[in-house]
N, C-alpha and C positions, 0 to 999 in steps of 0.2 A: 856719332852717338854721344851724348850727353855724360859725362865722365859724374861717377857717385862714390860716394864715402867708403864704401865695402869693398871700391872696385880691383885695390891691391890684392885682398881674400880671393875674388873671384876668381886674377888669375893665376893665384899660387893655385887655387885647386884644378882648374884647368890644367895647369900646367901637369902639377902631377898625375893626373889621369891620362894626360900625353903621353907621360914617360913610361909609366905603367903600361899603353895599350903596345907599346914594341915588346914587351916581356911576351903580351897575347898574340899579337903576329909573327914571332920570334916561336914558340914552342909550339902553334898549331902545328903549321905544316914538318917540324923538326920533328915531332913527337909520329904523325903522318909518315915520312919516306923512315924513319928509322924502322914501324909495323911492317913497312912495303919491303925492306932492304931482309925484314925475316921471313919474306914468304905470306903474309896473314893476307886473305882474299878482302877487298875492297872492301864490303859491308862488313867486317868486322872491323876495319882500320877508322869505320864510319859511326860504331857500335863505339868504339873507344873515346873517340872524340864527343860524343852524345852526353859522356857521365859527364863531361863540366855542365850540360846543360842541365841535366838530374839535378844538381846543387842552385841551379838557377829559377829552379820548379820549389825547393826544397825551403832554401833559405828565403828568402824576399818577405815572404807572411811573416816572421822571427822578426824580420831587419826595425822595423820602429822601434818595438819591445827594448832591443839591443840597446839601439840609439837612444831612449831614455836612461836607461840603464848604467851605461858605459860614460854616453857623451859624442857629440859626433866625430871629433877628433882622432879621439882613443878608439874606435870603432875604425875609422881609418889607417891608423898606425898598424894595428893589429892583422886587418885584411892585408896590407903591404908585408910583414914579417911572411904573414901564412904564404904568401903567394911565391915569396923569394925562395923560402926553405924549400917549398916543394919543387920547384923547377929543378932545384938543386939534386935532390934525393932523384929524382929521375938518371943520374948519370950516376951513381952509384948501383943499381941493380937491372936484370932483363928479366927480371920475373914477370909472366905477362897481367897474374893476377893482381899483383901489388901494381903494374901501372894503371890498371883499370882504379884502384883504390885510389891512386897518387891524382890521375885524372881528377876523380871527383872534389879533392880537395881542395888542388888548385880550382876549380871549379867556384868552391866555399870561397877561398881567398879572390877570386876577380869579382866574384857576384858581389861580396859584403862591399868590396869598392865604390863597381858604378852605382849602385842603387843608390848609397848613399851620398858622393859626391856631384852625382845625377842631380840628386832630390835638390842639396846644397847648390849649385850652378842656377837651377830654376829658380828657385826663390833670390838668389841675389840679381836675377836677370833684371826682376822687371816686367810689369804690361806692357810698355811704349818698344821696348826696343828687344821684346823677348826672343822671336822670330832669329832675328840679327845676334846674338848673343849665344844663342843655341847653335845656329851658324857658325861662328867662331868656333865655339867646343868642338863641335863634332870635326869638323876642318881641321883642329889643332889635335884631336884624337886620331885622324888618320894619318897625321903627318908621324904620330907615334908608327898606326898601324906599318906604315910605310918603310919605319927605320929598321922595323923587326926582321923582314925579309932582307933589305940590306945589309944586317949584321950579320944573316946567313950566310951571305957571299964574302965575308970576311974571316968568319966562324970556322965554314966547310961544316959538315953533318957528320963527320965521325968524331970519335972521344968525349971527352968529359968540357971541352969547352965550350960548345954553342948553349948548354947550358949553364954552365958559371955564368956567361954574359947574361944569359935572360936572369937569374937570381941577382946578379949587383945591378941590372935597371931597374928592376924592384925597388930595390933598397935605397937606389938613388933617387926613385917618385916621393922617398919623404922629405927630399930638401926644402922644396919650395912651401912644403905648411910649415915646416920648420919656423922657414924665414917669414912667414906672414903673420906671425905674432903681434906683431903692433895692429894690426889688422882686425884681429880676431873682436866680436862682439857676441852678442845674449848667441848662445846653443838657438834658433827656430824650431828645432827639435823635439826638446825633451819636453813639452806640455802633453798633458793626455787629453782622452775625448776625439782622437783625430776618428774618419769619417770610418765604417767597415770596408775592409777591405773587398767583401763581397759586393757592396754598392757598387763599385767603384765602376766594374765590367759594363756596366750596366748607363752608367751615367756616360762613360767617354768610351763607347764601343769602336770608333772607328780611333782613336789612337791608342787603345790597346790592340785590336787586330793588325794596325801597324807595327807595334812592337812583334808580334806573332811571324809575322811574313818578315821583317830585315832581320829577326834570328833565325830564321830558315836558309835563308837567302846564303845571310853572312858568313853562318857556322860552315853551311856545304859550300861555301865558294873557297873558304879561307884554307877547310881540309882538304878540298880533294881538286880545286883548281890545277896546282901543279901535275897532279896523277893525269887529268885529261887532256892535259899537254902532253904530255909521255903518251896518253891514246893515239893523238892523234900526230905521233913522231914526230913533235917539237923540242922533245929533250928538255931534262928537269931542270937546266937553267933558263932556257926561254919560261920554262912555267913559272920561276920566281919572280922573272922579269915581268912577266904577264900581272902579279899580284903589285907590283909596285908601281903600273900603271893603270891598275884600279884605287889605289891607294893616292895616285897624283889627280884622279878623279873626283876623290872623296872629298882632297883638300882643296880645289878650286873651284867646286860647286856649290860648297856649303853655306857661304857667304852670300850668294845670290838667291840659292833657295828659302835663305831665312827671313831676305828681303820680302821676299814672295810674300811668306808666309804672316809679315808685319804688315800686308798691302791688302790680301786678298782673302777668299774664303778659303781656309785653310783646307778647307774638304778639297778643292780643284788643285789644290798647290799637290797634292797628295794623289790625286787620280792621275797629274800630268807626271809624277813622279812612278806613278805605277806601268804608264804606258809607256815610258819609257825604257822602265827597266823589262816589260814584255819584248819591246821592239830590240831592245837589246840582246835577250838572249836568241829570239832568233835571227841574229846576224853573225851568233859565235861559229856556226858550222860553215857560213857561206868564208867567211876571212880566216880561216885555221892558217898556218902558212900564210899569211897577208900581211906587210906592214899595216894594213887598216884594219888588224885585229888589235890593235894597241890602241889607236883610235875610238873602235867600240868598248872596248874595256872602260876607258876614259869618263866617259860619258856613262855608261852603262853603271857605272862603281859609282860614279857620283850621283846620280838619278835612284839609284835605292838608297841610299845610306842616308836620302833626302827625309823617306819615310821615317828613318829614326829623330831626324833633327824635328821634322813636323809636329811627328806622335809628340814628342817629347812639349811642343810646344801647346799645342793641343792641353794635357795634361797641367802646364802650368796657368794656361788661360782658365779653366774649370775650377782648382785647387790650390790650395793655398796654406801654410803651416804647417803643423802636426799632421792634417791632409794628405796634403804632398805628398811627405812622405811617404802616405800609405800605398798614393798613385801612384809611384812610383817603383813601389814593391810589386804591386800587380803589373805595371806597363814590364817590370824585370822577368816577372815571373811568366810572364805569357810572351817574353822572347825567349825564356830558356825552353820553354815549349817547343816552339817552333826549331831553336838551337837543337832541341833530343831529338827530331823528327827529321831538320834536314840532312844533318852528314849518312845517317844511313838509310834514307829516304835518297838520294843522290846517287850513293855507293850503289844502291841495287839499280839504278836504273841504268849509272854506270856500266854495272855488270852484265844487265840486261839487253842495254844498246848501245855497243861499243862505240867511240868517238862522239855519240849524239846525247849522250843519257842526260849528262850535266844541266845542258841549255834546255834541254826539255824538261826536264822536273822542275827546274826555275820558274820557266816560262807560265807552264799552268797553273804555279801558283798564283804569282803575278795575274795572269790573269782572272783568278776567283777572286782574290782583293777587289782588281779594277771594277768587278760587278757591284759587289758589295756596293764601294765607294760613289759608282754611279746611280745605283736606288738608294740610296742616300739623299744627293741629290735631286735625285727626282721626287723622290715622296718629301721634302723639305720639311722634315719633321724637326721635334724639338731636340729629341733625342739625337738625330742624323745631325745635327750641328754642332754637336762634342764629340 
């Protein structure tokens, strides 16, 4: 790829949003077995983890407003502060009310993040090499997601310190804007007249319904994956292990799917990305106990998270400026949807079909997407082409 003026910016923001996403893979599942370790039945541990999506439903329609407002910077500094304190306060009390509170906050503090940094990423990508670039990010955001579970098995999950660590990698994701100062040009942001955000559904339906489906996917994969490794007597270090080779999924697919996605029609890059992640979940019950369950993880984690890098690109081919950003409130807003819907939309089915609930609730998602996706397709409409 063709190296450009902004490109230092790009990857100080990349970067931080790396560092940041181990804060996010670091406190799901912590926040997770801590509910499990008091007793609380699945669908409400699933119910807990849902209020960050609340905020993800909540915020995003705000976030342009903000971002003229503020500045896109200071807008990011800020969500990094909110995100670090709250991980923190989590290790000071067991009030179950106030973590339900504390959840949604942190919620506020990740959502103000990516939507913004998201929006910021896409426009310094580029047409020619968007695909490829959006690739990168999300690869270098799981490599975050990836580190967050690792620090668990450093951490251990009692006391006050698996959270100090998630609150100073917070505060360590503002290094690199920091240093991208000489970098820094015109705010893209703050002009007004960007497009309604109600248009938006409407013009790029199938890369907002991707955003919809990998915050389903992601949210109930990230809460309660370890829980159904413990289903199905794997014990909840194999479950961590299990998230970290979905996370070495994430980071070695993302670069070829983006290839795809700069090659081809982004709608098939997206169906083949769907069928995958169907065929994937049901091969989770056939390898439980299998080294080739690490295998389909693999593949599996990288084949949806494809959906986010596509949607995302999707969005930046359609939009543009003050735009964008708006697109990018909505692609937010319609993952935190699917984020409130899947951990307790999982949990119960969890509850309801022990060892199988997981890969089955996945699965039929995945495949309601796949249809969409392919009368899309088929009808070759103008619409079905955003």
């Amino acid at each position: 790829m063709t190296a450009r003026p902004d490109d230092g910016l790009l990857v100080a923001v990349i970067a931080a949003v790396a560092v940041v996403g181990a804060t996010y893979s670091l406190s799901t599942p912590l926040l997770a077995f801590a509910l499990e370790a008091r007793g609380l039945a699945t669908w409400l541990i699933g119910l807990n983890a849902a209020m960050a999506a609340v905020a993800m439903i909540l915020l995003p329609p705000l976030t342009p407003a903000l971002v003229r407002r503020c500045g896109t910077l200071t807008t990011l500094y800020g969500a990094l502060a909110l995100t670090g304190l709250t991980v923190a306060l989590f290790a000071v009390t067991d009030n179950l009310v106030l973590w339900f509170a504390l959840r949604l906050v942190l919620g506020i503090g990740l959502t103000g993040l990516f939507v913004v940094s998201e929006a910021w990423i896409n426009h310094l990508a580029g047409a020619r090499r968007r695909g490829r670039v959006l690739g990168l990010y999300a690869a270098a955001l799981a490599v975050g997601f990836t580190i967050g579970p690792a620090m668990l098995q450093l951490t251990g999950l009692a006391g006050p310190l698996p959270y100090l660590a998630g609150a100073l990698t917070a505060g360590l994701a503002a290094v690199p804007l920091i240093l991208a100062r000489p970098w820094r040009r015109t705010d893209p942001f703050v002009a007004r007249g960007e497009a309604r955000q109600g248009q938006i559904a409407r013009r790029a339906p199938l890369a907002v319904a991707a955003g919809l489906l990998f915050g389903l996917v992601e949210a109930g994969v990230l809460s309660l994956l370890p829980l159904w490794a413990v289903q199905n007597d794997l014990g909840i270090g194999v479950g961590i292990e299990l998230m970290m080779w979905l996370g070495a999924g994430n980071i070695a697919l993302q670069w070829p799917i983006g290839w795809l996605a700069d090659h081809f029609d982004r709608r098939r890059v997206l169906l083949l990305c769907t069928v995958a992640g169907l065929a994937g979940a049901a091969t989770l019950p056939l390898f439980a106990g299998s080294l080739l369950l690490y295998a389909a993880l693999f593949f599996w984690g990288g084949c949806l998270m494809g959906l986010y890098t596509v949607g995302l690109a999707l969005l930046g081919e359609r939009f543009h400026g003050p735009d964008l950003a708006s697109a990018n409130a909505v692609f937010a807003t319609a993952y935190g949807a699917g984020a409130l819907v899947g951990p307790p939309l999982v949990g119960l089915a969890m509850d309801l079909v022990p060892r199988h609930g997981l890969p089955l609730a996945l699965g039929l998602a995945c495949l309601a997407y796949a249809g969409a996706v392919a009368a899309s397709l088929a009808r070759g409409t103008a619409a079905g082409r955003h």
